[in-house]
C-alpha positions, -999 to +999 in steps of 0.1 A: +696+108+374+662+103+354+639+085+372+607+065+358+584+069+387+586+091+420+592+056+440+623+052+421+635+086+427+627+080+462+650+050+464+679+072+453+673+090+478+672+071+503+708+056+488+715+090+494+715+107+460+713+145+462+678+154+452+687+181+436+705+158+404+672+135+407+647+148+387+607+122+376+605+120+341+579+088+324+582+078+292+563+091+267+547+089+230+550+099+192+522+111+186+531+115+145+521+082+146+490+087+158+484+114+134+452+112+109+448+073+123+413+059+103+383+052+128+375+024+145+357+009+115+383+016+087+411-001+116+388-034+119+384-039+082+422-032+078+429-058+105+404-080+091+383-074+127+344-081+131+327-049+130+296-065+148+315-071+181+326-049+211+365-056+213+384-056+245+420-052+236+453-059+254+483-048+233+519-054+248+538-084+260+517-110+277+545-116+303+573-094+318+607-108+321+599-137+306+576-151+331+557-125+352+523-125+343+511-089+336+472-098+339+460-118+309+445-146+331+424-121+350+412-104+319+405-138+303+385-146+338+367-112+336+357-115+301+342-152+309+323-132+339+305-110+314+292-142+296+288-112+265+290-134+232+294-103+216+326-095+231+359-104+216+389-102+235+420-096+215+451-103+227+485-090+207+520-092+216+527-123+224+550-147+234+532-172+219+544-201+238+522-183+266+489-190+245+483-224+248+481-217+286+455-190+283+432-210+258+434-240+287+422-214+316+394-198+287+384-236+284+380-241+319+360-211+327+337-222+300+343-188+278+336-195+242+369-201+223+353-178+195+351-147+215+392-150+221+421-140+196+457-142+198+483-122+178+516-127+177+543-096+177+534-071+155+554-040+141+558-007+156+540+012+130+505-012+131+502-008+171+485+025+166+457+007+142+452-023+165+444+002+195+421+020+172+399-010+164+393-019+203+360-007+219+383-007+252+419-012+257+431-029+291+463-024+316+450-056+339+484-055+358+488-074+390+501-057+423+537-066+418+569-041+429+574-040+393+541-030+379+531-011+413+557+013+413+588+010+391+572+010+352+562+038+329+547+018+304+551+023+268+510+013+263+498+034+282+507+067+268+500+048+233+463+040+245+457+070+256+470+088+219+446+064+200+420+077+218+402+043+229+392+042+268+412+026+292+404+002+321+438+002+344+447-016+374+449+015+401+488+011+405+507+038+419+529+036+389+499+038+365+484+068+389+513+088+378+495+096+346+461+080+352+432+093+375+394+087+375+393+118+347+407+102+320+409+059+330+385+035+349+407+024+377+403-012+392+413-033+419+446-048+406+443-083+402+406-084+407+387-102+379+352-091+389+363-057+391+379-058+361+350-072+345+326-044+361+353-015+347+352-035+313+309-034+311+311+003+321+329+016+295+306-006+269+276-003+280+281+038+286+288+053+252+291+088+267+313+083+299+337+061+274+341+092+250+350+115+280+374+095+291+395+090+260+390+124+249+406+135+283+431+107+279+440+123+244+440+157+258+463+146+288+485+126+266+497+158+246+524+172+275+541+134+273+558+139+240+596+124+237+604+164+231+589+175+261+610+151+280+638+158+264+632+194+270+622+185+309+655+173+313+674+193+297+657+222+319+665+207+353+702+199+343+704+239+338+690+249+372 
């Protein structure tokens, strides 16, 4: 049995699995498409992205099994706490029928409709250029059972190959990969510290490169081979 998380693996054994045929393995990346990505600049004027503003980014769906939220209105509620008009927060995945939502809440904490933008699903092979063009790229996840402890998320072994920093809610499912050497951790469902993780990274050009280069660095042992070879290792033991 292949197991996303150590809590997972856990619960088979506690449903009495034999440890020995339970073996942790996340998910991982392709990092060919990741390979000879343009910079930040050449991303934002493929996207047709201001080049004058920082951009926090959140790329993934907006909602998990259909109607989970997965952090957006804390994000939205940290960037309106920055009160930065030069901050845009970009928002892809969708669904869009969650948008109309989000622009009510940006209304109501008064956060200037111009420094929000929402785009819909986009394909596979343009995720790596929309992670590219972010200053910061977020995992603002709640403190759900799902999130906290039974997810290896796709994102987050994609943010950290594009070689952006990451602010990420400090989830034991997110620790499996991410520690203060490579992410900005935050209290899950926090706004405030959120927002506080968010200014860091901007406003700290050097801590910011650290971080993604470690993320990049890190990133490298969580290829789809390596799994693959992982598991094909502990079925031969």
């Amino acid at each position: 049995v292949v197991a996303l998380t150590h809590f997972i693996k856990n619960k088979f054994i506690e449903l009495e699995f034999p440890p020995k045929k339970l073996i942790v393995a996340s998910d991982g990346v392709d990092l060919a498409m990741f390979k000879n990505l343009p910079d930040k600049t050449n991303c934002r004027r493929r996207l047709d992205l201001p080049h004058t503003l920082s951009i926090v980014g959140y790329i993934g769906r907006f909602k998990v099994f259909g109607h989970q939220e997965k952090g957006i209105p804390q994000l939205i509620e940290a960037i309106a706490q920055l009160d930065n008009p030069n901050i845009l927060l970009l928002l892809v995945g969708g669904p869009r029928e969650a948008v109309n939502d989000y622009w009510r809440l940006a209304r109501k904490l008064n956060l200037k409709l111009n420094g929000l933008k929402f785009i819909d699903q986009v394909t596979v092979t343009e995720v790596p250029f929309w992670m590219r063009a972010c200053d910061v790229v977020t995992i603002p996840w709640p403190s759900i059972p799902f999130s906290a402890y039974a997810t290896s998320p796709l994102k987050l072994f994609e943010y950290m190959a594009s070689g952006t920093p990451i602010v990420a809610s400090d989830l034991p499912s997110l620790r499996e990969v991410l520690s203060e050497s490579n992410a900005i951790l935050v209290k899950p469902g926090d706004a405030a510290a959120l927002a506080g993780g968010i200014k860091n990274l901007l406003n700290n050009a050097v801590l910011a490169n650290q971080l993604a280069r470690q993320a990049q660095d890190d990133v490298q042992s969580f290829t789809w081979q390596n799994r693959v070879q992982k598991i094909m290792h502990h079925m031969e033991l």
